[in-house]
C-alpha positions as a printed Julia matrix, in Angstrom:
278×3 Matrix{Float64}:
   8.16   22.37   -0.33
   7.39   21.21    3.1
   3.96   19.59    2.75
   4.88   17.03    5.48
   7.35   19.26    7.48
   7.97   17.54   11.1
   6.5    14.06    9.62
   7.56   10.61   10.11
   6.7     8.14    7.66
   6.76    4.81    7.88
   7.13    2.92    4.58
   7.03   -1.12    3.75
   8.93   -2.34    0.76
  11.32    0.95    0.85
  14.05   -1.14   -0.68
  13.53    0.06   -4.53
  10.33    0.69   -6.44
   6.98    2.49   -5.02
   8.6     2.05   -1.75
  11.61    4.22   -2.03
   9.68    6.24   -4.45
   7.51    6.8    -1.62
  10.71    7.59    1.16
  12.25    9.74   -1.5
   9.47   11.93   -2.17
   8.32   12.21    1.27
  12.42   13.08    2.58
  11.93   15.89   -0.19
   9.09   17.7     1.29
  10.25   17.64    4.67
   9.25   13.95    6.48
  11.96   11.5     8.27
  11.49    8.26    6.84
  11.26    4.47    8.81
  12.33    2.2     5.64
  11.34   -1.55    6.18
  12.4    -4.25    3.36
  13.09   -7.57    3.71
  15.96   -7.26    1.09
  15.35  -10.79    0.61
  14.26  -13.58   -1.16
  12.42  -15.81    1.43
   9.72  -17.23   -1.73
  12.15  -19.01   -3.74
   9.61  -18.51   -6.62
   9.52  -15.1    -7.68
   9.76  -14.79  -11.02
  12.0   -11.83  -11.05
  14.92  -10.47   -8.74
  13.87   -9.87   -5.25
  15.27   -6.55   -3.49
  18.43   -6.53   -1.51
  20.82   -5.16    0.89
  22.26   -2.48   -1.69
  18.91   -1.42   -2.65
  18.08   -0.47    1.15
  21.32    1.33    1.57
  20.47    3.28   -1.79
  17.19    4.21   -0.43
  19.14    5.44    2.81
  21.79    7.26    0.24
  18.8     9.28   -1.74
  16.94   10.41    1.62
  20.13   11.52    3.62
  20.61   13.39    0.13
  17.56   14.96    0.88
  18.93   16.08    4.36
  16.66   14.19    6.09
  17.0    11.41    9.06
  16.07    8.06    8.35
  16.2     4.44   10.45
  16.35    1.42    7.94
  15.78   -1.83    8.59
  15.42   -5.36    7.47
  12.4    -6.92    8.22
   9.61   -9.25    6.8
   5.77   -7.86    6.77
   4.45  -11.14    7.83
   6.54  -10.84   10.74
   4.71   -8.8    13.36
   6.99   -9.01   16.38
   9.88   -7.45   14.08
   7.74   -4.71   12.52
   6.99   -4.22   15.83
  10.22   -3.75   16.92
  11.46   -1.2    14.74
   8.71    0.77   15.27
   9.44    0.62   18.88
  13.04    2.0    17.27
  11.52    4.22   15.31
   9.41    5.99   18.48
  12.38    6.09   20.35
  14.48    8.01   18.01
  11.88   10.49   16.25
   9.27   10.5    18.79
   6.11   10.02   16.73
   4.92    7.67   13.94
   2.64   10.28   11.23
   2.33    8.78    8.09
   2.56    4.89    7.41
   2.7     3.55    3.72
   2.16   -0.22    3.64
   3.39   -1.08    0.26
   5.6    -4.5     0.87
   4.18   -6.76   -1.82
   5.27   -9.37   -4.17
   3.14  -10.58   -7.65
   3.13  -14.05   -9.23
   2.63  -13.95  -13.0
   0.45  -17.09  -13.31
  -0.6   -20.06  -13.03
  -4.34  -20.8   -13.4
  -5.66  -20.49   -9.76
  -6.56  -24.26   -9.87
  -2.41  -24.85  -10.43
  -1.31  -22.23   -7.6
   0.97  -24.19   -5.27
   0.33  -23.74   -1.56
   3.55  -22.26   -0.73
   3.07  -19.48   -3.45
  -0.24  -19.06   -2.6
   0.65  -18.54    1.51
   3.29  -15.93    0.23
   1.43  -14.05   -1.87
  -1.3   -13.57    0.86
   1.2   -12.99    3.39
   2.99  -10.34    2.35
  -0.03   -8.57    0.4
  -2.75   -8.97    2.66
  -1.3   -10.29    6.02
   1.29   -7.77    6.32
  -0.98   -4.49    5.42
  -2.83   -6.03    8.94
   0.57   -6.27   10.44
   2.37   -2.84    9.74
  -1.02   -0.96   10.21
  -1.95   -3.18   13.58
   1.52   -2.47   15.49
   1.05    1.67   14.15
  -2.46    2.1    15.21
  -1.91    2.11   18.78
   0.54    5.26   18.7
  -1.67    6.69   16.66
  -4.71    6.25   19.01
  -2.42    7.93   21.87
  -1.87   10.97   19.55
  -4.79   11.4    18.07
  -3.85   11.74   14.37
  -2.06    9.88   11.32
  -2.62    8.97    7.67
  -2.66    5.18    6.21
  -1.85    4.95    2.39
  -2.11    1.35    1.59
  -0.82    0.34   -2.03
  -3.49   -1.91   -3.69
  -3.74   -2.47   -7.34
  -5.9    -1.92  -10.48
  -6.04   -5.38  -10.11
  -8.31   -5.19   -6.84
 -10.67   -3.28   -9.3
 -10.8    -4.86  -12.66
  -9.33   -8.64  -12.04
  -6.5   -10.23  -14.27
  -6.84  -13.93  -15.24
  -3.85  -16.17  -13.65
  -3.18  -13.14  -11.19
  -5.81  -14.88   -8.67
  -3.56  -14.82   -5.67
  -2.47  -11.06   -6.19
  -5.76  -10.24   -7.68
  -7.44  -11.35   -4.29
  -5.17   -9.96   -1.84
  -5.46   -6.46   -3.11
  -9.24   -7.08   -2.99
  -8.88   -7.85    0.27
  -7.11   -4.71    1.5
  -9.76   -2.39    0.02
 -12.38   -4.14    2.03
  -9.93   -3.82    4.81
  -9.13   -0.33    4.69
 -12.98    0.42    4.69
 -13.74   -1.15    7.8
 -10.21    0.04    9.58
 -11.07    3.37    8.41
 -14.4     3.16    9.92
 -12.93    1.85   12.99
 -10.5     4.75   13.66
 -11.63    7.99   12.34
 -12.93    8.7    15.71
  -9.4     8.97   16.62
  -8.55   11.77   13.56
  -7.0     8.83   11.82
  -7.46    8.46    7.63
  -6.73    5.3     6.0
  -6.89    5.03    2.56
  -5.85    2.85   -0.62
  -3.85    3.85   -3.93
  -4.81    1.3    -6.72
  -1.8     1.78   -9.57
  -2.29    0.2   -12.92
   0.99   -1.39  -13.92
   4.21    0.52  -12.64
   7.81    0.94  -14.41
   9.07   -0.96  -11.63
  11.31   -4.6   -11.38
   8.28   -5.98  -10.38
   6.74   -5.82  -14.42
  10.04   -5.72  -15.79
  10.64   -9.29  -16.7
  10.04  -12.36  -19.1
   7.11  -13.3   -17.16
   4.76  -10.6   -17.28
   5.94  -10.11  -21.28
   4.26  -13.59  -21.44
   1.34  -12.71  -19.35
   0.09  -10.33  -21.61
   1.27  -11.18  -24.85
   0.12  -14.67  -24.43
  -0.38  -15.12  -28.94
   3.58  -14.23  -28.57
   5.8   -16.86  -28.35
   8.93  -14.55  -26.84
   7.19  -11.19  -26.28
   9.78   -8.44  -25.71
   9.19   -5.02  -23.86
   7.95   -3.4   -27.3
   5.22   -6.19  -27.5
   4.17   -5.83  -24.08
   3.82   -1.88  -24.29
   1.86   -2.02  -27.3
  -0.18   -3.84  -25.8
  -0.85   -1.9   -22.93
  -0.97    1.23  -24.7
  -3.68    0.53  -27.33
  -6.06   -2.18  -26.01
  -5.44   -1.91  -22.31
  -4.96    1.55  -20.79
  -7.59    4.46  -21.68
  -4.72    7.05  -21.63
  -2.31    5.6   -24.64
   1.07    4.71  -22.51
   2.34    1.67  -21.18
   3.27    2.27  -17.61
   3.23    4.95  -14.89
   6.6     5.96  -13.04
   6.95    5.39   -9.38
   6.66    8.6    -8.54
   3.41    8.86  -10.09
   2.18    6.81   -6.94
   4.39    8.95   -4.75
   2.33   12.05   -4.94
  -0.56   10.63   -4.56
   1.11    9.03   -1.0
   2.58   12.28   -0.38
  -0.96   14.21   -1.12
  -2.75   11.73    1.23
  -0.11   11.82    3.72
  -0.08   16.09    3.99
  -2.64   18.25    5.33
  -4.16   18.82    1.71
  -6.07   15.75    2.11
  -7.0    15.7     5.94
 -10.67   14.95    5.59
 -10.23   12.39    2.87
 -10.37    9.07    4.36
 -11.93    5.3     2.84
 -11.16    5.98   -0.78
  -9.34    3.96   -3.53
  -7.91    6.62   -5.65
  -6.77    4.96   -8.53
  -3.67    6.28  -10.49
  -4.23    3.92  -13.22
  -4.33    5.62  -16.68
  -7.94    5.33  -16.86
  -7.74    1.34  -16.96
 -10.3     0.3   -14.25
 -13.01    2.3   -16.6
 -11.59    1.77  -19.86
């Protein structure tokens, strides 16, 4: 216990998911929490249910649980002056900004990349790509000034071994890896680590739907969740299950974010059940 003791973490997309996954298990060994969402659904696309209200406010429930403080607040990744603003918040009440986990994201499950429409294609950068350069670009800063802090940036297997009609996703989490190479080159002068987790697919809402069944079970005409972890359990995944849990990605955040890990910086450590070498 206590491997972030005194932290503050700021996390994207804390709504449900990696993101509170991420709050939770940070709150439990010892860090305050800054939970951003956008509790929304701004796309009008997404092919499954978008986050909301009552899933911020459970996040809030699970880390006061955990008797620690958190501020949460509604606020889209592509929009910079209100990420900047509640870290502004989030300075004024705890002081410091230690750990920042810029997970927000949102996945399309097709079409060709040909048949993308621009408005999907806009979101899908915006929130994946865009808004990792927004949450870490109004942190940075504060970080300079002290000297210290930990980026965890949530890519995807994806950004390692691409997925056909996942173009859009595929090349925004491409782009953050090349990101968080340079930015980590950029500011480890300062004692500041930036890094990328790369999950393979994740027991989350995000896979949990009629889409993703269809994406990769496309010889099935109504795949059902058996289909789909078959599947991914004996011809995609080198270790034989489905899915990882969102916790799985949380200790990897929480091992980056602590002390363990304080000269590890530029890496994608995938937690991915062997799929990007299978």
């Amino acid at each position: 216990m206590g491997r972030v003791q005194g932290k503050v973490a700021l996390i994207t997309g804390a709504a449900r998911g990696q993101g509170r996954a991420h709050a939770l298990r940070l709150a439990q060994e010892g860090a305050d929490i800054v939970a951003v969402d956008v509790a929304d659904d701004p796309y009008g696309w997404l092919p499954y249910p978008a986050a909301t209200p009552a899933d911020l406010a459970e996040t809030v429930r699970l880390v006061e649980a955990e008797d620690r403080r958190i501020i949460a607040r509604k606020a889209d990744v592509r929009d910079r002056p209100a990420l900047q603003a509640v870290v502004d918040e989030a300075i004024a009440e705890f002081g410091h900004i230690d750990v920042v986990c810029a997970n927000a994201g949102i996945s399309p499950m097709g079409p060709k990349a040909w048949e993308i429409t621009p408005e999907q294609w806009d979101d899908v950068i915006g929130v994946n790509f865009t808004g990792v350069w927004n949450t870490t670009s109004v942190v940075i800063p504060h970080m300079i000034e002290r000297q210290s802090g930990s980026i965890i940036i949530t890519a995807s297997g994806a950004a390692v071994r691409p997925v056909p009609n996942l173009s859009d996703y595929s090349g925004a989490k491409a782009g953050v890896v090349g990101f968080m190479k340079s930015l980590a080159q950029e500011v480890g002068r300062y004692r500041i680590r930036v890094n990328v987790i790369a999950p393979c697919t994740v027991n989350t809402p995000m896979i949990q739907h009629d889409s993703l069944y269809k994406l990769f079970c496309p010889g099935i005409a109504e795949p059902t969740r058996e289909d789909v972890m078959e599947v991914l359990r004996r011809r995609v995944n080198l270790i034989p299950e489905p899915w990882i849990e969102p916790v799985d990605v949380a200790n990897a955040a929480l091992w980056l974010a602590s002390d363990e890990a304080r000269y590890v910086t530029g890496v994608v450590l995938p937690v991915d059940l062997g799929v990007c070498i299978k």
